[in-house]
PAZAPA-4460 file (N, C-alpha, C; in steps of 0.05 Angstrom, whole numbers, plus 32768, in hexadecimal, padded with zeros to 4 digits):
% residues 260
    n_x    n_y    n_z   ca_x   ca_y   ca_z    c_x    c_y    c_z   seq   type   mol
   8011   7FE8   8000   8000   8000   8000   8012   8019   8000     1      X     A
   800F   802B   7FF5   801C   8045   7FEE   800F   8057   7FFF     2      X     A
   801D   8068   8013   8019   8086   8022   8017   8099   8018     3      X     A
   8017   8097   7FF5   8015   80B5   7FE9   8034   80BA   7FEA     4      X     A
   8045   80B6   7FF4   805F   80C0   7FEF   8078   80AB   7FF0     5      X     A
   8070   809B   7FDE   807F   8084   7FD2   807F   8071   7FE6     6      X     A
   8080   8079   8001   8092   8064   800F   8074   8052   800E     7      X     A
   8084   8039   8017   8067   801F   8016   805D   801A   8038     8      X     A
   804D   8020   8039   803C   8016   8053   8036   8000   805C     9      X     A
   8044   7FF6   806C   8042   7FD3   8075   8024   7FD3   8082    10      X     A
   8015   7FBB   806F   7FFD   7FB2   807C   7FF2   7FA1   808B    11      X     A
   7FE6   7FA5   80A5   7FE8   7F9D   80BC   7FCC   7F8D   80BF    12      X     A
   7FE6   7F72   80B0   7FC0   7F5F   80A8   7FD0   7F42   80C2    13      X     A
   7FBE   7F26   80B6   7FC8   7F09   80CB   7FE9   7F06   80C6    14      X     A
   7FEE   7F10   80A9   800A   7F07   80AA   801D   7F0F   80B8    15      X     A
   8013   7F2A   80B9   802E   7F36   80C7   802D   7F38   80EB    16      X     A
   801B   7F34   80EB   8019   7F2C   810E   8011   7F15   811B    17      X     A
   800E   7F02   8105   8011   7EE2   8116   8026   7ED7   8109    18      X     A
   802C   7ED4   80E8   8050   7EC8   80E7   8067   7EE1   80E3    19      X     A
   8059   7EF5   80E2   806A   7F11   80D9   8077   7F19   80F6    20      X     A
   808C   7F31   80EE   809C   7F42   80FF   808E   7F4D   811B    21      X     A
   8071   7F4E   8116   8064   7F56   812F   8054   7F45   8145    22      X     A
   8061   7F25   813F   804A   7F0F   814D   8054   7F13   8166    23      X     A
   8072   7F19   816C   807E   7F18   818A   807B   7F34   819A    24      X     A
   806F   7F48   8182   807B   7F65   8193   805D   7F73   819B    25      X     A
   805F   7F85   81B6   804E   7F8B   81BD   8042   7FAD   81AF    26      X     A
   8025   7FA3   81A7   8021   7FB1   8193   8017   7FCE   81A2    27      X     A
   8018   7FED   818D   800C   7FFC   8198   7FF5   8006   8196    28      X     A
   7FEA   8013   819A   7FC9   8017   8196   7FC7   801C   8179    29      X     A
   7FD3   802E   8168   7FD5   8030   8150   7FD2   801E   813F    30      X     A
   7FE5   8002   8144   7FEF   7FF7   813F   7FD5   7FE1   8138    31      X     A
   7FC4   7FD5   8151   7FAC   7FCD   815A   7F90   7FD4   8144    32      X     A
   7F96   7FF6   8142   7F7D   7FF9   813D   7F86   7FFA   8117    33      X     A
   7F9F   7FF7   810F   7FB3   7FF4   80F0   7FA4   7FD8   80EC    34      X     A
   7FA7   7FCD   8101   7FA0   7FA6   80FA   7F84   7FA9   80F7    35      X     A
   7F6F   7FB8   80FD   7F55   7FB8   8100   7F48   7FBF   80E8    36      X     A
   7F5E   7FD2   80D7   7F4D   7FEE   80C0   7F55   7FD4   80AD    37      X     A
   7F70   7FC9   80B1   7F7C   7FB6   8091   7F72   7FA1   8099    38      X     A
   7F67   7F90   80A7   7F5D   7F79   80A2   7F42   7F79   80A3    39      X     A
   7F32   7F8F   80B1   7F14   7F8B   80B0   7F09   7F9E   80B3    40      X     A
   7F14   7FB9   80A4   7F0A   7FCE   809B   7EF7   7FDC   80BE    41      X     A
   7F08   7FDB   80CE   7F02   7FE5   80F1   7F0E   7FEC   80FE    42      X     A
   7F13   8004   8104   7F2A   8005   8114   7F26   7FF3   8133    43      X     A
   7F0E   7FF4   8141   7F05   7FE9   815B   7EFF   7FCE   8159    44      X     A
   7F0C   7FB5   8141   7EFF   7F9F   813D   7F10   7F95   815C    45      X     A
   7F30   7F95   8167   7F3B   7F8A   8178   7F2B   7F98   8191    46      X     A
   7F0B   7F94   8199   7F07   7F92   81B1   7F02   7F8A   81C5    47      X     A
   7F11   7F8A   81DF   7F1A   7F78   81F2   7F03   7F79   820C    48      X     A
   7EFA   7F65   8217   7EF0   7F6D   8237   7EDE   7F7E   8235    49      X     A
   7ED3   7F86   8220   7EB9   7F9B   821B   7EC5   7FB6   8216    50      X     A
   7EDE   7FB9   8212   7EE5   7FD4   8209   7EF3   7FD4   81EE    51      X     A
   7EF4   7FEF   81E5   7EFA   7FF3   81C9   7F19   7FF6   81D5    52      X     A
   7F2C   7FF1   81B4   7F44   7FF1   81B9   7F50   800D   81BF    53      X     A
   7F47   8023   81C1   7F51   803D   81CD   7F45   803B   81EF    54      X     A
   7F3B   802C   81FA   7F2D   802A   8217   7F3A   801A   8225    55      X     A
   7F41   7FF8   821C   7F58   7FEC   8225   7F73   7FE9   8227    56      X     A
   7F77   8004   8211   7F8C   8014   8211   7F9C   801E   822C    57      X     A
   7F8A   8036   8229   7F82   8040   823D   7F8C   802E   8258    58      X     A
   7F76   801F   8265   7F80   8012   8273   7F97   7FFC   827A    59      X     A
   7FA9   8003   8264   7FC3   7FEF   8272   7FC0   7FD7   8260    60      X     A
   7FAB   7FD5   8252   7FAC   7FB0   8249   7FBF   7FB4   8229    61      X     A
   7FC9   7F98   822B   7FE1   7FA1   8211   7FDB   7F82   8202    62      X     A
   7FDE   7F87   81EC   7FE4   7F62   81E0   7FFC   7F65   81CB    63      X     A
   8006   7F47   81C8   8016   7F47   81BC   800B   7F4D   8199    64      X     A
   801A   7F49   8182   8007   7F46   815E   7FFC   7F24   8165    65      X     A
   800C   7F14   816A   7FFB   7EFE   8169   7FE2   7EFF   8177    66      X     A
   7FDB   7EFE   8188   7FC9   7F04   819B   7FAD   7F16   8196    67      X     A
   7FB9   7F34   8186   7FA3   7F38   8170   7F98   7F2D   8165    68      X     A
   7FA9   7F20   8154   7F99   7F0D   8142   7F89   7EEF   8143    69      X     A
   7F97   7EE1   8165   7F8B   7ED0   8169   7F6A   7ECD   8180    70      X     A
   7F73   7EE8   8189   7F5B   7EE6   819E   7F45   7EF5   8191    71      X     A
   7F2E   7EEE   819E   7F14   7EF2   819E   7F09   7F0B   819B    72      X     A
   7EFA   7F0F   818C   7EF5   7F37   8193   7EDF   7F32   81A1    73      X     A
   7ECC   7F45   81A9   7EBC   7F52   81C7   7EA6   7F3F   81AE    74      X     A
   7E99   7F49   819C   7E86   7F41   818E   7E82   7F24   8188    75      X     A
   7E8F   7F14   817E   7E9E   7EF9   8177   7E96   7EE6   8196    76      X     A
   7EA3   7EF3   81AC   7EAB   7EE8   81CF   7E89   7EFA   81D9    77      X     A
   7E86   7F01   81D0   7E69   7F04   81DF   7E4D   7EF4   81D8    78      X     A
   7E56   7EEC   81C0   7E37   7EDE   81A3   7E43   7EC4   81B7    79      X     A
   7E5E   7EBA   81B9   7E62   7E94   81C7   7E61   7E97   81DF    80      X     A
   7E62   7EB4   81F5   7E5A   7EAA   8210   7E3F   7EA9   820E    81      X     A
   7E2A   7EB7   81FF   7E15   7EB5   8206   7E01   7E9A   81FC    82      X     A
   7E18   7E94   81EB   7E0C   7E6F   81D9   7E12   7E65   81EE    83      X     A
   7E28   7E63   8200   7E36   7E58   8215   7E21   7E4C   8222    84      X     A
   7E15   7E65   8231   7E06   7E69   8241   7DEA   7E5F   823E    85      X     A
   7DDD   7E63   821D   7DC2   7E51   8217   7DC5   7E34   8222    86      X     A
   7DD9   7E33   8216   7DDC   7E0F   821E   7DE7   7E09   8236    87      X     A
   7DF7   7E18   8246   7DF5   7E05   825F   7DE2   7E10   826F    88      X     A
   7DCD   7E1F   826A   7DB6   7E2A   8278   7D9B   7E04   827C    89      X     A
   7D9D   7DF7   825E   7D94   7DE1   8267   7D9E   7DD1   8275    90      X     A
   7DAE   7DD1   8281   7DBB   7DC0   829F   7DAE   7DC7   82B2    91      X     A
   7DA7   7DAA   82C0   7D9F   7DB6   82DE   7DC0   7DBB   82F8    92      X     A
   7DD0   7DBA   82ED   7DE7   7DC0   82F9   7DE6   7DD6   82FB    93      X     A
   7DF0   7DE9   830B   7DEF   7E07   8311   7E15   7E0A   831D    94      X     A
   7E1F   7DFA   831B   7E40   7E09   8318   7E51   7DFD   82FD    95      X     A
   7E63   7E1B   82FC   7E73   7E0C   82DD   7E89   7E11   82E1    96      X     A
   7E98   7E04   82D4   7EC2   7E06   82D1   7EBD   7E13   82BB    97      X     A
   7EC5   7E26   82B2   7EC9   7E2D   8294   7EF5   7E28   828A    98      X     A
   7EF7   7E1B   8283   7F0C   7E11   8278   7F14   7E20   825E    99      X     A
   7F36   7E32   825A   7F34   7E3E   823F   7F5B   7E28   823B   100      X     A
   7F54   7E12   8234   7F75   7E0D   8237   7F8C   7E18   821E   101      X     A
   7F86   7E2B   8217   7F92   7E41   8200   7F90   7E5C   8201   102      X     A
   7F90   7E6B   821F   7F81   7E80   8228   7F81   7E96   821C   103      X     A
   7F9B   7E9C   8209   7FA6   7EB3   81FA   7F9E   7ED1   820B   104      X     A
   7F8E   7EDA   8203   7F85   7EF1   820C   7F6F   7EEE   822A   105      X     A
   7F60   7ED5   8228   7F4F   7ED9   8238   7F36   7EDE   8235   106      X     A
   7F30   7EF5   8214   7F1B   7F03   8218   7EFD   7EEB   820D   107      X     A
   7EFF   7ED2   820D   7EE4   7EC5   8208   7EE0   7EB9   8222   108      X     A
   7EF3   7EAC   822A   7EF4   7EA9   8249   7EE2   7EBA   825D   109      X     A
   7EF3   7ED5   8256   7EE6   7EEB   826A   7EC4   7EEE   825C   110      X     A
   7EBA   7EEA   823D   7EA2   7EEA   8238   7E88   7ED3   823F   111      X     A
   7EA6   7EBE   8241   7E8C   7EA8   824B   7E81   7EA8   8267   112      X     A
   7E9D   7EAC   827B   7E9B   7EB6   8293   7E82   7EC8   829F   113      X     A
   7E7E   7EE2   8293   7E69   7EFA   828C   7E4A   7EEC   828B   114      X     A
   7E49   7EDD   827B   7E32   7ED4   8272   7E27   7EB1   8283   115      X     A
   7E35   7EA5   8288   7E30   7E88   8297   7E30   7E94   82B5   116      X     A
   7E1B   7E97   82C1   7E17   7E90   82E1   7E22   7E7B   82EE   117      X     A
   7E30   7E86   8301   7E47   7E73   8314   7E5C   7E6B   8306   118      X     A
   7E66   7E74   82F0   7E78   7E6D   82E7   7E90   7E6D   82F1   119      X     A
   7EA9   7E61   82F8   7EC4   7E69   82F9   7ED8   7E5C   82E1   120      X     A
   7EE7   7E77   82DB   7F01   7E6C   82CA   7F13   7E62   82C9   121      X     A
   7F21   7E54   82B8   7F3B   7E4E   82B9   7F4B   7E49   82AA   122      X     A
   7F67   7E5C   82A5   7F71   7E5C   8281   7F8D   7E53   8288   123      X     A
   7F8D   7E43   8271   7FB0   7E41   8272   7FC3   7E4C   825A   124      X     A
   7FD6   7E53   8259   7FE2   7E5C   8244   7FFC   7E57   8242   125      X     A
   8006   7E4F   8230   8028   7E3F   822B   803B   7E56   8227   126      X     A
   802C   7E6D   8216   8044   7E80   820C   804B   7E8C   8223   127      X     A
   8065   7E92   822C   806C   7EA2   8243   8063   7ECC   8239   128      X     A
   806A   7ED2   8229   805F   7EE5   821B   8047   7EEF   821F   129      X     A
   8033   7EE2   8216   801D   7EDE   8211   800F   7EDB   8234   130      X     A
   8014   7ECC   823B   8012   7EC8   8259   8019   7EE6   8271   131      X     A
   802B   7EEA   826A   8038   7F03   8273   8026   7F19   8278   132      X     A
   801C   7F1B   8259   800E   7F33   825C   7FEF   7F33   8264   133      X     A
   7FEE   7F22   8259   7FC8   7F18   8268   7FC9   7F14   8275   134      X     A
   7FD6   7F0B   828C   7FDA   7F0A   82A5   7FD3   7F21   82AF   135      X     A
   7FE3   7F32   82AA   7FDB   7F53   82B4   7FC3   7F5C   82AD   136      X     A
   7FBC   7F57   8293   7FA1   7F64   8280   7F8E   7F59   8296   137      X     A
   7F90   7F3C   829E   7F71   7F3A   82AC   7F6E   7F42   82CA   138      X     A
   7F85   7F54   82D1   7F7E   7F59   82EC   7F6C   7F70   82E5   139      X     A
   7F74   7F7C   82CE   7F5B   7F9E   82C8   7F3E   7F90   82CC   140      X     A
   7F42   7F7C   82CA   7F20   7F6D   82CA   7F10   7F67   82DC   141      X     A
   7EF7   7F65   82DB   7EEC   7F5F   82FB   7EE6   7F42   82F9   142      X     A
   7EEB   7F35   82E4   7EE3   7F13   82DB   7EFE   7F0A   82E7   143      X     A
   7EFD   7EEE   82FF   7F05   7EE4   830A   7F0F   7ED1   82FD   144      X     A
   7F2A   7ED1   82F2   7F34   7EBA   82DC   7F4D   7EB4   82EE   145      X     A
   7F4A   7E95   82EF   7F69   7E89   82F6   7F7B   7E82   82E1   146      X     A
   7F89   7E92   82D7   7FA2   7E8E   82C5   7FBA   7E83   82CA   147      X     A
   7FC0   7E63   82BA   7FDD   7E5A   82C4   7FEB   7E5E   82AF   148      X     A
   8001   7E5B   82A8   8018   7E56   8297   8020   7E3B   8296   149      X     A
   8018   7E38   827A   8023   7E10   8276   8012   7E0C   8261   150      X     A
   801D   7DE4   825C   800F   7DE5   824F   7FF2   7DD3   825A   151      X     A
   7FE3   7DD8   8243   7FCA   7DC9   8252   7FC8   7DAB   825F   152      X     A
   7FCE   7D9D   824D   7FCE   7D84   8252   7FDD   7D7C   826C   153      X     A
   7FED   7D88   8276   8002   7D80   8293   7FF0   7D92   82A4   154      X     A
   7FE2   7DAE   82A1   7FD5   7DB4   82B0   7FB9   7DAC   82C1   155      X     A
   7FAE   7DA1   82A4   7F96   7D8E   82AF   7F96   7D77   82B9   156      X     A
   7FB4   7D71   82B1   7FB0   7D58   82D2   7FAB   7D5A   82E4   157      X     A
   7FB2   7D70   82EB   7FB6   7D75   8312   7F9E   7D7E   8314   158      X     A
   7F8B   7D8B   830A   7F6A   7D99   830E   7F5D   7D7B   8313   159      X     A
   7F4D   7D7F   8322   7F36   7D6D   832B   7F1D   7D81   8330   160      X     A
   7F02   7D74   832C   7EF4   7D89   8331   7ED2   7D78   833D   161      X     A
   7ECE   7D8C   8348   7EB6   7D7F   8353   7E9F   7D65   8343   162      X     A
   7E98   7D54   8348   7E8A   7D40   8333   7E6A   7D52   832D   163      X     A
   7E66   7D68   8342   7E4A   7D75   8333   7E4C   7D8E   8326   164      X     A
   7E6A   7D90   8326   7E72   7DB0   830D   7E69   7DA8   82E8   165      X     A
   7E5E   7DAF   82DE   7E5F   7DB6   82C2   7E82   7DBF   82B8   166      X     A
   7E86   7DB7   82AB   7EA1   7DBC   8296   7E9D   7DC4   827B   167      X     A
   7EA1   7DE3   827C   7EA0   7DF5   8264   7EB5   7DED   8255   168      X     A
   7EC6   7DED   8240   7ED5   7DE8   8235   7EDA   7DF8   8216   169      X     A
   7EE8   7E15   8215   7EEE   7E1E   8204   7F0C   7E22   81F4   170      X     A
   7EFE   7E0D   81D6   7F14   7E05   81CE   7F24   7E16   81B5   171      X     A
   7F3A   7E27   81B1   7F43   7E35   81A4   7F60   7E36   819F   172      X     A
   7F71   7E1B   819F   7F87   7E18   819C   7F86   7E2B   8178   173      X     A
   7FA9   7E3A   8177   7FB2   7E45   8163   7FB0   7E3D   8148   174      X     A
   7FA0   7E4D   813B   7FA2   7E3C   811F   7FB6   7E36   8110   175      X     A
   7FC3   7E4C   8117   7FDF   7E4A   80FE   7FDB   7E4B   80E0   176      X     A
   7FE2   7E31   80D3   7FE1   7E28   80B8   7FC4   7E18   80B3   177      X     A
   7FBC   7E19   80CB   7FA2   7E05   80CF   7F89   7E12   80BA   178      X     A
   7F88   7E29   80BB   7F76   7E3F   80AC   7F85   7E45   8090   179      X     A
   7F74   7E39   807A   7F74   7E49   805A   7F58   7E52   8056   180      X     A
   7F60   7E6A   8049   7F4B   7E80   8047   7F39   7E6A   8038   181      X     A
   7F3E   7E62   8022   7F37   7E52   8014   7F29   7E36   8014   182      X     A
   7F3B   7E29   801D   7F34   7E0B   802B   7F25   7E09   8041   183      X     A
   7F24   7E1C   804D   7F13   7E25   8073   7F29   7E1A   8083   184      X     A
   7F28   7E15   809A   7F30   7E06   80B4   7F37   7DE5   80B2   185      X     A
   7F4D   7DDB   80B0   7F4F   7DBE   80B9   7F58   7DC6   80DB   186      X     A
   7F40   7DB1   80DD   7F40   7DB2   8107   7F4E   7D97   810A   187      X     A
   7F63   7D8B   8100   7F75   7D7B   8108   7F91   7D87   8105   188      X     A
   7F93   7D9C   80F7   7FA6   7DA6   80EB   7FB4   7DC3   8102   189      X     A
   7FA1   7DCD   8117   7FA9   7DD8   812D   7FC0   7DD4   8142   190      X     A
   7FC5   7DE8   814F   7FE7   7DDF   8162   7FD5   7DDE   8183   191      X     A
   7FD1   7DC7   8185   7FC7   7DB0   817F   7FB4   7DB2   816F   192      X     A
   7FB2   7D96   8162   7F96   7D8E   8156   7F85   7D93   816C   193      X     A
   7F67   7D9A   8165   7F53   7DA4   8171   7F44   7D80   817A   194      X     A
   7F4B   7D6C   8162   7F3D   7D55   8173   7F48   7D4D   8181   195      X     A
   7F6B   7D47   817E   7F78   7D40   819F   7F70   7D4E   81B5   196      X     A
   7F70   7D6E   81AD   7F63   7D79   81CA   7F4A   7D75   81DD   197      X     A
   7F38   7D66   81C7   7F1A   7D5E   81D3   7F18   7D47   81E3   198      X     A
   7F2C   7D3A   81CF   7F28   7D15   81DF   7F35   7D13   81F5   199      X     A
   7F4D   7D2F   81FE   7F56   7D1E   8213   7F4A   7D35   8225   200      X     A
   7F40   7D4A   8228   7F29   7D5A   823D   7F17   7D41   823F   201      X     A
   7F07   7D36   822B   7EF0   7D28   822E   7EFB   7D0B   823E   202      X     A
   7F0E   7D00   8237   7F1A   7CEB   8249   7F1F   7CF2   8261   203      X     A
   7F31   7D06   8265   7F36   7D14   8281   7F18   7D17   829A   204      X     A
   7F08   7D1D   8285   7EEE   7D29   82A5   7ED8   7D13   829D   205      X     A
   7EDF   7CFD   8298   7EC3   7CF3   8288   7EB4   7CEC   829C   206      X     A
   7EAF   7CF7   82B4   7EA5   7CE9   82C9   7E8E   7D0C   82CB   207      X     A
   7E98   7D1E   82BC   7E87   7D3C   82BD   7E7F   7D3E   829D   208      X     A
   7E6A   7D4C   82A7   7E57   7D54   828A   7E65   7D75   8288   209      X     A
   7E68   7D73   8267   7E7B   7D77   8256   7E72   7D89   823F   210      X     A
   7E76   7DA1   8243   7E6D   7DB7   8228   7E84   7DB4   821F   211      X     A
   7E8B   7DB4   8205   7EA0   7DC3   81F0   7E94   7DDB   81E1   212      X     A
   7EA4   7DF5   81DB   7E97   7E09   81C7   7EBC   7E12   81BC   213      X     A
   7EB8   7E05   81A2   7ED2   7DFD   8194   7ED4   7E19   8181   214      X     A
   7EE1   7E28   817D   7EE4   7E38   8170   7EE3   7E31   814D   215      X     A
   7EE2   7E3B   813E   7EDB   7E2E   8122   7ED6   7E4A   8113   216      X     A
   7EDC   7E43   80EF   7EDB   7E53   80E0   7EC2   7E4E   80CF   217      X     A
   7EB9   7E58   80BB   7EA8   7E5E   80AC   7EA6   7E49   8098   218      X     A
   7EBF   7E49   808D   7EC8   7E2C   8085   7ED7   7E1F   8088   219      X     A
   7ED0   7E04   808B   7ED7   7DF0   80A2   7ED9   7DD5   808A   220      X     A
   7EFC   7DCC   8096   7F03   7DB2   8085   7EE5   7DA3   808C   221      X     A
   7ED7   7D91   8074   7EBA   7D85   807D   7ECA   7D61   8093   222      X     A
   7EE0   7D58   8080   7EDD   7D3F   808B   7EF2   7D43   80AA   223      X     A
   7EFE   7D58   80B1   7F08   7D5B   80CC   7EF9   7D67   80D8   224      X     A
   7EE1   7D75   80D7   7EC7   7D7D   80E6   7EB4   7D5E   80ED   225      X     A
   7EB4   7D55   80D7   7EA3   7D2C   80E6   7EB5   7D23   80F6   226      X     A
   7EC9   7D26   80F4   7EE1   7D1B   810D   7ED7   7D21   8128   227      X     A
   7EE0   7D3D   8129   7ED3   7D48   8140   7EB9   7D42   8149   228      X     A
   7EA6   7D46   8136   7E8C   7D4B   8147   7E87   7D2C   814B   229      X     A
   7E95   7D10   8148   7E94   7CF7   814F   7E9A   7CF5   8165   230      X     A
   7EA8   7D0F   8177   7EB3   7D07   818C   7E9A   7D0F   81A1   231      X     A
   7E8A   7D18   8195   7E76   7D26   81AD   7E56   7D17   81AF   232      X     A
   7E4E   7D17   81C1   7E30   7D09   81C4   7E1E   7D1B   81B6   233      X     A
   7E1E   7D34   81B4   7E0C   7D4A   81A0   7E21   7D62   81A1   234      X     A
   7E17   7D71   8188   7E2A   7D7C   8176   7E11   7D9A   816D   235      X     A
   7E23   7DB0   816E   7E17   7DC2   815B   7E2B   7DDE   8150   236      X     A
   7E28   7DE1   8132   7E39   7DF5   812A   7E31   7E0D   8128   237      X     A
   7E31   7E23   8132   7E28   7E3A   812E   7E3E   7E4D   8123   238      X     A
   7E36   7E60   810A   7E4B   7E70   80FD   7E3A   7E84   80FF   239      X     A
   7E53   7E9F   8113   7E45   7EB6   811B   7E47   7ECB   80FB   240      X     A
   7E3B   7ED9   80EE   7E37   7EEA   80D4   7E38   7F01   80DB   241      X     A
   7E54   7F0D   80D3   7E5E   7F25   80DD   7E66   7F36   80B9   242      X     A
   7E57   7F21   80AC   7E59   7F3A   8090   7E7E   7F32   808B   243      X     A
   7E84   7F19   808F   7EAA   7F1F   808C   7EAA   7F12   8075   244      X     A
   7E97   7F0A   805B   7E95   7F02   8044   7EAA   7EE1   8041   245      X     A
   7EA3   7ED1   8053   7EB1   7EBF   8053   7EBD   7EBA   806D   246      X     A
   7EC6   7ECA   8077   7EDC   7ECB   8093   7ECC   7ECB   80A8   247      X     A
   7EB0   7EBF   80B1   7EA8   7EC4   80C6   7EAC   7EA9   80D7   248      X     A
   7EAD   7EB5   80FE   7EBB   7E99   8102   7EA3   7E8B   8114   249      X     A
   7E97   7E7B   811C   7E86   7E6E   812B   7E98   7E5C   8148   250      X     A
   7E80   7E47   814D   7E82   7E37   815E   7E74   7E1E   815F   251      X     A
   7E8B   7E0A   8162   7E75   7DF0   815A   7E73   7DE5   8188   252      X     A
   7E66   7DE6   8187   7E61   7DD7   819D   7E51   7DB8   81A1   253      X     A
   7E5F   7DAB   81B4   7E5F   7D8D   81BA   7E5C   7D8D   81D5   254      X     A
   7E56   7D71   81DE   7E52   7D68   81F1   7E5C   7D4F   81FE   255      X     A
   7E6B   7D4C   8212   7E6D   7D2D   8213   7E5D   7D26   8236   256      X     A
   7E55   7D14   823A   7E41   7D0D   8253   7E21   7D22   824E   257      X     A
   7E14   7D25   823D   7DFE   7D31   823B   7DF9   7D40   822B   258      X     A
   7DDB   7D44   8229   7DD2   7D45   8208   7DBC   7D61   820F   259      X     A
   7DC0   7D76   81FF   7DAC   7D8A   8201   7D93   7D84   81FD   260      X     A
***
């Protein structure tokens, strides 16, 4: 892109802040609202915890370019806590774990949290980086999130949890290479695969009834979507329509120990 005066204006789209020069560095508000105008014509699309990106600013919260691009905006994390919330509203259980074992930012976490009564959180996150700073970000918050550093699988050993808690389970490991604009989503093709991540949560608690709300694209590899939804006792895909002419992202939700 050209500034009008030859020099070229680097565009601040997925490449350059999830494999590009800016995935490790912490971005500035400009910078934020640069990634918002070039990839989805907004400057306020990165909004966090219910505020626009000049508000969270403001308050201290910072993300890394990856992190932009991988976490949840306010709109996106508000449409799946409140699906969240339809469905485990049919439980007669009245407490929940909400589980994010890819916590990145936090902010669907903090939306499902918002919206599910009695909920408590709990995120883990591998990147030390990434960890670092959300760590800080969610003390600005009044949502009560227990954030560890690690990775998931060693972490969920040691959790035990009540046999009459509900287990939320929001699943959003990194896409990476996993996403062609083109091809949609292969959900085996994730860091982790998204079905290793199911079978061994669902192995792990199988003694608790079990929401999944799996993060998902618009278009979705068809024969690694039957994979998955084989792993669940009932299954449903919902794709939220945000006008992104292709790019909109949904949620397939599953179940293991009980059926809506």
């Amino acid at each position: 892109m050209n500034n009008g005066g030859g020099a070229q204006r680097q565009v601040y789209d997925r490449g350059l802040l999830l494999h590009g020069s800016k995935r490790n560095e912490v971005l500035t508000l400009g910078e934020v609202q640069q990634y918002g105008i070039d990839s989805f014509a907004d400057p306020d699309y990165i909004s966090l915890y219910g505020m626009t990106p000049t508000e969270w600013y403001a308050r201290g919260i910072r993300l890394l370019g990856r992190t932009a691009v991988e976490c949840t905006s306010d709109s996106l994390g508000d449409r799946i806590g409140r699906d969240v919330a339809r469905i485990a509203a049919l439980l007669s259980e009245s407490r929940f774990i909400v589980i994010d074992p890819f916590a990145g930012s936090c902010n669907t976490l903090y939306w499902i949290l918002r919206h599910v009564p009695h909920s408590t959180g709990i995120g883990f996150e591998f990147d030390q980086k990434v960890f670092g700073l959300t760590k800080r970000n969610i003390t600005r918050l009044e949502r009560q999130i227990a954030l560890t550093r690690g990775d998931y699988q060693s972490l969920l050993q040691i959790h035990a949890f009540p046999s009459d808690c509900v287990i939320i389970v929001f699943v959003a490991p990194p896409w990476g290479t996993a996403l062609d604009e083109s091809k949609g989503l292969d959900l085996r093709s994730t860091t982790p695969p998204i079905i290793e991540i199911v079978d061994r949560i669902r192995r792990k608690f199988s003694d608790h009834k079990i929401l999944f709300a799996i993060q998902v694209y618009e278009k979705v590899n068809p024969e690694s979507l039957a994979d998955l939804e084989g792993l669940f006792d009932w299954s449903e895909r919902r794709i939220y329509d945000f006008n992104l002419a292709g790019r909109n992202h949904g949620i397939l939700f599953g179940t293991n120990g009980w059926k809506p």
